[in-house]
Every structure is written in structure tokens, then in C-alpha cells.
C-alpha positions as MATLAB code, in Angstrom:
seq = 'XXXXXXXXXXXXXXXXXXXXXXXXXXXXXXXXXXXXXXXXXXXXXXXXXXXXXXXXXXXXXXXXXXXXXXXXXXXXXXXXXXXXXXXXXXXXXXXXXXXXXXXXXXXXXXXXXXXXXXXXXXXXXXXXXXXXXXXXXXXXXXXXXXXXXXXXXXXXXXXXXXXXXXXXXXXXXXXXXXXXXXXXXXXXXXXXXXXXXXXXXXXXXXXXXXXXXXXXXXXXXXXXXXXXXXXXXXXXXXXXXXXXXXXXXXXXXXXXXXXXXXXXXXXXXXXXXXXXXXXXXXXXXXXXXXXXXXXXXXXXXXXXXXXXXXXXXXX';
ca = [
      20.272  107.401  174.799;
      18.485  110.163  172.844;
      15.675  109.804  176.275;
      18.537  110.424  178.032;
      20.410  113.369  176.001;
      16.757  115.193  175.653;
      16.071  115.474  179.257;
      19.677  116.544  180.069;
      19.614  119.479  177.698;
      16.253  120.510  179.256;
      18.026  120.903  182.330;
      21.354  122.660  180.889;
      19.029  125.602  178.899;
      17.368  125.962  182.062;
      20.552  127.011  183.396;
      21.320  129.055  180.427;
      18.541  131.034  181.312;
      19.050  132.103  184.317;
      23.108  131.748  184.178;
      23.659  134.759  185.893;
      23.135  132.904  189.281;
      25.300  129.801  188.260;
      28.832  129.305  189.042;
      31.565  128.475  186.532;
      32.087  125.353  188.190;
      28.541  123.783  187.327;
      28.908  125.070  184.187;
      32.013  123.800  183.569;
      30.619  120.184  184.626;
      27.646  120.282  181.854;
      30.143  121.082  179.394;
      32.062  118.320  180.335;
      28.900  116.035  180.286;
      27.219  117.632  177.181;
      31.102  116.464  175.464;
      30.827  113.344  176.725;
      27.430  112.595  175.230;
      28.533  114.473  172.386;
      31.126  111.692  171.501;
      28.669  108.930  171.999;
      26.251  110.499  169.963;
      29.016  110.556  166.732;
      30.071  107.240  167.144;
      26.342  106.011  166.700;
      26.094  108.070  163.547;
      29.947  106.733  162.632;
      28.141  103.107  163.088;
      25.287  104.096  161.265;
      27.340  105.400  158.337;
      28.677  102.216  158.122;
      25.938  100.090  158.085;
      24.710  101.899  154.980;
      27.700  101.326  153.387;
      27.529   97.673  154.208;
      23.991   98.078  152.739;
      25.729   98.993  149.346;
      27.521   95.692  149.132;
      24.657   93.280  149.703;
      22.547   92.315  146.911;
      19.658   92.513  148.956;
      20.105   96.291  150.080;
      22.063   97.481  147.228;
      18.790   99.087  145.363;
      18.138  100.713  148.383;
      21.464  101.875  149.587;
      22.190  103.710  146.352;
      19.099  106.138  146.935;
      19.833  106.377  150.360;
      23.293  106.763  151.501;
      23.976  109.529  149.157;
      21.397  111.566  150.747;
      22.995  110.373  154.485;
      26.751  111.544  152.858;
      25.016  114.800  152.243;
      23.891  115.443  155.709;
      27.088  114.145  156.884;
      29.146  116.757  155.098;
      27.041  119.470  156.174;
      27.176  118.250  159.588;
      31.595  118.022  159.204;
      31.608  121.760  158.144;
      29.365  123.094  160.868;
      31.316  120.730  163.517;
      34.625  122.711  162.348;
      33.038  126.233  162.739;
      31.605  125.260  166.246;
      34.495  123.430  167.480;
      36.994  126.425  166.061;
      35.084  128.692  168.089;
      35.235  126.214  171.309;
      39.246  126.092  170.921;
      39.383  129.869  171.139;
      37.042  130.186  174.034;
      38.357  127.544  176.311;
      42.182  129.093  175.781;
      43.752  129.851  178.992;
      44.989  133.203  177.851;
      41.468  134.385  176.100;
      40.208  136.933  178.743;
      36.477  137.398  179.535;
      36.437  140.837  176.885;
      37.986  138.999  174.326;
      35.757  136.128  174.745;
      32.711  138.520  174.426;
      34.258  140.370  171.095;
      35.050  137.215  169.947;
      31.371  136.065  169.942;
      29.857  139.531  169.167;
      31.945  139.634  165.945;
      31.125  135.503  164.829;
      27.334  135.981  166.298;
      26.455  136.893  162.771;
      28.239  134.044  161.193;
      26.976  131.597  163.510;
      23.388  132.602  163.080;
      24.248  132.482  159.145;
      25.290  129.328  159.584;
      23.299  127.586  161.724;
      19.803  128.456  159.810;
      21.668  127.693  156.383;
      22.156  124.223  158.185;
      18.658  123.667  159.139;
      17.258  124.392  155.911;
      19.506  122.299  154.115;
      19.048  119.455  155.912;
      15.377  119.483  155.888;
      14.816  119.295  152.490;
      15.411  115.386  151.412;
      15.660  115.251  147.794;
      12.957  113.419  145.595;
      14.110  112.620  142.613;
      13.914  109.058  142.244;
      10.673  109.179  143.510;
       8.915  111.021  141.202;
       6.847  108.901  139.866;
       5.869  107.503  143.028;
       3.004  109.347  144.235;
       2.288  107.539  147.457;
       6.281  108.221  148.512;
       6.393  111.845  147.631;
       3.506  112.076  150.207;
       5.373  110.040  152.855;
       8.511  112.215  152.281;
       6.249  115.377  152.023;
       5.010  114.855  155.801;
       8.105  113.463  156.958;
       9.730  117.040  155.765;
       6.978  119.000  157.705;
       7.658  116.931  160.945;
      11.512  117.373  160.557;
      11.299  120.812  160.381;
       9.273  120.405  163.640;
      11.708  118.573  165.026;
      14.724  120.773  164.125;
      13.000  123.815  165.460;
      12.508  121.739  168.659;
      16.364  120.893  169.293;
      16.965  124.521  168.665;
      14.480  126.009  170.944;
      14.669  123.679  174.001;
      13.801  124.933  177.263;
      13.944  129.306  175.494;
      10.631  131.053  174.333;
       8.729  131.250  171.602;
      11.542  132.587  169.528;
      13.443  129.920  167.159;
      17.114  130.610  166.244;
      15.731  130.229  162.670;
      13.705  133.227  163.303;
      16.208  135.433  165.229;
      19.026  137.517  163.568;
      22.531  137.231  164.481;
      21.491  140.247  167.359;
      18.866  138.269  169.147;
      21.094  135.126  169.229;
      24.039  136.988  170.612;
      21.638  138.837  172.931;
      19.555  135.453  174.143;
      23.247  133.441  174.179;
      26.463  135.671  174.918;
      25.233  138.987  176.410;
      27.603  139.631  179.399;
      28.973  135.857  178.653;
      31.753  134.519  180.889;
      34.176  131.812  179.355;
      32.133  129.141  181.438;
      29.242  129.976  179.567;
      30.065  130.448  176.082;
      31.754  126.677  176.568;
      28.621  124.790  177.601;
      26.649  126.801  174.824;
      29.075  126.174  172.099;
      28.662  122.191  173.262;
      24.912  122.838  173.514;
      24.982  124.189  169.676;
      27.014  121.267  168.837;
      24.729  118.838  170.250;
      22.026  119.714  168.887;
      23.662  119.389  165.593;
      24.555  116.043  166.246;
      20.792  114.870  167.786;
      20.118  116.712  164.603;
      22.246  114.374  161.958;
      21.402  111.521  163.983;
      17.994  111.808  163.072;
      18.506  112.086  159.881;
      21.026  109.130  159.647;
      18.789  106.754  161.721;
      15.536  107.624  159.181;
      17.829  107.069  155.587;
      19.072  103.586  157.602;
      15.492  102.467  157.903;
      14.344  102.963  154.270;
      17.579  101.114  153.090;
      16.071   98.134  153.835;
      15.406   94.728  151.932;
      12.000   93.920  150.472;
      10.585   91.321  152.810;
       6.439   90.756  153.664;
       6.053   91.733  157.365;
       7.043   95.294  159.152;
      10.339   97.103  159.784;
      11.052   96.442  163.697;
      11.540   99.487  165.640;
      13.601  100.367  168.512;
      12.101  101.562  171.857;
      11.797  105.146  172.182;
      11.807  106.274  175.952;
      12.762  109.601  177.777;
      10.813  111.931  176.341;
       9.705  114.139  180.061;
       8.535  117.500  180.080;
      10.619  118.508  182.776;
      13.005  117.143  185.326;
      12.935  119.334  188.630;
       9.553  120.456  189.925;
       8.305  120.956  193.538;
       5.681  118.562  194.527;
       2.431  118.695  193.263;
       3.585  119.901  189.880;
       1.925  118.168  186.888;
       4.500  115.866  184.570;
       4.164  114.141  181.790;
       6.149  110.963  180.112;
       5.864  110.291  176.497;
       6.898  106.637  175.297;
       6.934  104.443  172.172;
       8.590  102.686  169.126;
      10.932  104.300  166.270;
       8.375  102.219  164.271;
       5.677  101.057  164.504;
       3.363   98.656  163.335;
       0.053   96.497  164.486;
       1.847   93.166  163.922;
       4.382   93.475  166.642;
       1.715   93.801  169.156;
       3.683   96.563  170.984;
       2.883   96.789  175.082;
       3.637  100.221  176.610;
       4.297   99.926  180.817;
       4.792  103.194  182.787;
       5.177  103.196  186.479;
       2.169  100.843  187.495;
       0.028  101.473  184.326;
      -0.666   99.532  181.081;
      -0.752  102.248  178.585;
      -3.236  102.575  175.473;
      -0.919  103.016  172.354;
      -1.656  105.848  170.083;
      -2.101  105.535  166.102;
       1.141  107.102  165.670;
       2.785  103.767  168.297;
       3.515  106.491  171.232;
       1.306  106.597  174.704;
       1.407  110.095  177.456;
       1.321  109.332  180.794;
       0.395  112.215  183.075;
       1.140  112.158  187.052;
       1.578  114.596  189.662;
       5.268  114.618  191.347;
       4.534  113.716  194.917;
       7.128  113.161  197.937;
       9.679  115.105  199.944;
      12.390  117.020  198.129;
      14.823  114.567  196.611;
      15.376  112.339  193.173;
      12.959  109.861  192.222;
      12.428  107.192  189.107;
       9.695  106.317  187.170;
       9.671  102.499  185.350;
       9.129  102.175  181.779;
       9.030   99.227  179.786;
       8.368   98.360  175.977;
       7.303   95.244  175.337;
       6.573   94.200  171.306;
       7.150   90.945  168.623;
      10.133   90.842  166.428;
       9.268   89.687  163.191;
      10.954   85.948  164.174;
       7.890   85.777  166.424;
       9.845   86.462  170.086;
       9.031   88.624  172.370;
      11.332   91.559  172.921;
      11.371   93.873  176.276;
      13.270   97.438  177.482;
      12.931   98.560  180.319;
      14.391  102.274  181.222;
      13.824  104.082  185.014;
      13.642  108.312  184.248;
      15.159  110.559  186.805;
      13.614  113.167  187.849;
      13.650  115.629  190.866;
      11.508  117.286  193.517;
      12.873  120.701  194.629;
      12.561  122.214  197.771;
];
């Protein structure tokens, strides 16, 4: 799902970009798809929410749980008060008696707000508090790196498919400049949605990583789940240069992981992820490429997915 939800907002910020030469219509249709994938994304953080607090009433995760799903409630209140900002905004803009101007002062006048509140967000969430840990030198490390790398990852959900410039390191100008100059209701809908997804891939992240180190005590590894969908792009013209990027959410030498995409048998990386590069070849149309993931669960069987990426050749 997040394969799929990564490779779709690719495509939607390259039509923010150059939006003056879309139609409300196809607008109007990735709102209605980003929405959808919005709601699927917060009922897999709902369900992971849950599992932690199953977590808190077995003996064998309790320990855990405590330290954890504190620090999960955290990010999930944070997320709540952002969603209510974002989605007040949304109800304005998609009224049927807002008119384009008022749209456009409406977003002028909250650009400043929304900036505010979108870097206060990001900060917030990527600091994971150590407390309990600190007299655990080898886990403030892990957590130390795993902060540097979220912050990577939080500027990357932010800064999909624009340039160099992060919303982090904008001002509430240069967001309402790069987002909602000359904005038409269409617009301002699908980016609202965008800004709300990426809060969501954003606290799903988050929620999925506190899940994995509630975890019983056992001798062995922590079994992953197949990461897939990570493209750099989804519409070229042929002969353009691509690149797939595939792997485990963890990973470990035990489960033997085997990485398939199209016809090759990929080498794994120390870090459990593989790159495959090919050149997009064919007439203009929409074309897949196979991946498969093939590792050992710790009962000793053998585990496969298997996931075909879209992608398009342009005229």
C-alpha cells in the first residue's frame, strides 16, 4: 500500500506543478483518490493503535508496550490536531458558495498558519523521547540514527516531486506562492488532501516503527513485511532511465530474504533493500514490472509477495 500511495503522489505533485494546464475535472478525480487512500491509510494506523494496546495487556508485551505506546499516543494526538486544521480548511474550500477570490483570501490569510503548523508538526514528531533509555548506550545510538533518517524521511513526504526547497525551510510566503498562487477551488482541494496525506504516511511511520519495538523477548529476528513500490517515476517516454527500489521493513540474515524484479535475481543490500535500473522501452502505453519477495518466517516456512508496478510510456 505505502508502494502504491508513494508512486501516486509522485504523479499528483507533478500535476501540481504544472496545474495551470490541468482541468478541474482531473483534479477533482486525484482528490477523490488521494481521500480514498487517505481513509485506508487511518484505518491501518486505527489497527495499529490497537495492537499496541493489546500489547499492554499481555504479559509478554506489557514491558514493552508501556515505553512504547505512550510515545505512539503522542504522535497520534499531534496527528488529530493537524487533521482538524487541514480538514477545517478542506470544508471551507470545497463549499458550493466559496467563490474562487474567497478561496484565494482564504488561503493567503491561513498560509501563515499552515506553514506554522505544519513545521511545528514535523519537528515534534521527529524527536522520540529517550528517557528510559538512558542508560542504554547501544539504544540511544539506534534511536539517535533512526531520528536522523526520520527527519530524512519527513522532509521526503513533504518535498515529493517540488525542488530543492522543503516546506520546513520555506515561510508561510513561499508555501502560499509554490501551493495557492492564482489557486482555483479544484486545486486547493487535491493540495489540502495532498497535505493531509502526507501527514498520515507521516504517523504511519511512526506507528508501524513504536509497533515493532513493542515486541516480546524471543532468540531469533523480528519478521518484516515486504516493502515494494518505491519507483522514481511513473510516466517517461521511451528510452528514459528508471529505477525500482525493493526490500523488507526488517531485515535480518536468518530469513534468507530473495529479492525478484522483472527477470532478475537481485543482490540484497546491507541495509535488506536491492535497485534495479532499466530503460523504459515500447510504444506509448502502460506497462508492469514483476516483483517478488521471497524470505523465512521464524517457524521455518517460506513466505512470498509478489506486487506488478505500473508505470507509463508517454508519447
Amino acid at each position: 500500500m505505502v508502494g502504491r500511495i508513494f508512486l501516486f503522489m509522485l504523479f499528483a505533485l507533478s500535476l501540481i506543478a504544472c496545474k495551470d494546464n490541468i482541468d478541474a475535472k482531473k483534479m477533482d478525480k486525484i482528490t477523490r483518490s488521494l481521500n480514498r487512500t487517505n481513509k485506508l491509510i487511518d484505518a491501518h494506523n486505527e489497527e495499529i493503535y490497537s495492537t499496541l494496546e493489546r500489547k499492554l495487556r499481555s504479559v509478554r508485551t506489557r514491558a514493552k508496550a508501556e515505553i512504547w505506546n505512550p510515545k505512539a499516543l503522542r504522535v497520534k494526538k499531534l496527528s488529530a490536531g493537524l487533521y482538524a486544521y487541514i480538514d477545517s480548511l478542506q470544508k471551507q474550500v470545497s463549499s458550493p458558495d466559496a467563490t474562487t477570490k474567497e478561496i484565494r483570501r482564504l488561503l493567503n490569510k491561513e498560509s501563515g498558519r499552515l506553514h506554522g503548523d505544519l513545521a511545528a508538526y514535523c519537528e515534534a514528531v521527529s524527536v522520540i523521547d529517550t528517557t528510559e533509555f538512558v542508560d542504554n548506550s547501544r539504544m540511544l545510538e539506534a534511536l539517535k540514527r533512526d531520528m536522523v533518517n526520520l527527519r530524512k524521511f519527513i522532509a521526503l513526504r513533504l518535498n515529493m516531486g517540488m525542488d530543492s526547497t522543503l516546506i520546513l525551510h520555506t515561510d508561510a510566503r513561499q508555501l502560499a506562492r509554490m501551493y495557492f498562487d492564482n489557486t482555483t477551488p479544484a486545486q486547493a482541494s487535491m493540495v489540502l488532501s495532498k497535505f493531509r496525506n502526507d501527514i498520515l504516511v507521516i504517523e504511519n511511520g511512526l506507528a508501524v516503527y513504536f509497533n515493532m519495538w513493542a515486541v516480546n523477548n524471543y532468540c531469533g529476528y523480528t519478521p518484516g513485511c515486504p516493502v515494494i513500490g518505491m519507483i522514481n517515476v511513473t510516466h517517461v517516454k521511451a528510452g528514459h532511465g528508471m529505477e525500482v527500489y525493493a526490500g523488507r521493513g526488517s531485515y535480518s540474515t536468518e530469513a534468507d530474504p530473495r529479492i525478484t524484479i522483472g527477470d532478475s535475481t537481485m543482490g540484497i543490500g546491507p541495509d535488506g533493500t536491492t535497485t534495479y535500473d532499466f530503460i523504459a522501452k515500447g510504444k506509448p502505453g502502460k506497462y508492469t514490472i514483476p516483483v517478488q519477495i521471497e524470505y523465512y518466517k521464524p517457524d521455518g516456512s517460506k513466505n512470498t509477495f509478489t506486487k506488478k508496478l505500473e508505470y507509463t510510456i508517454a508519447e
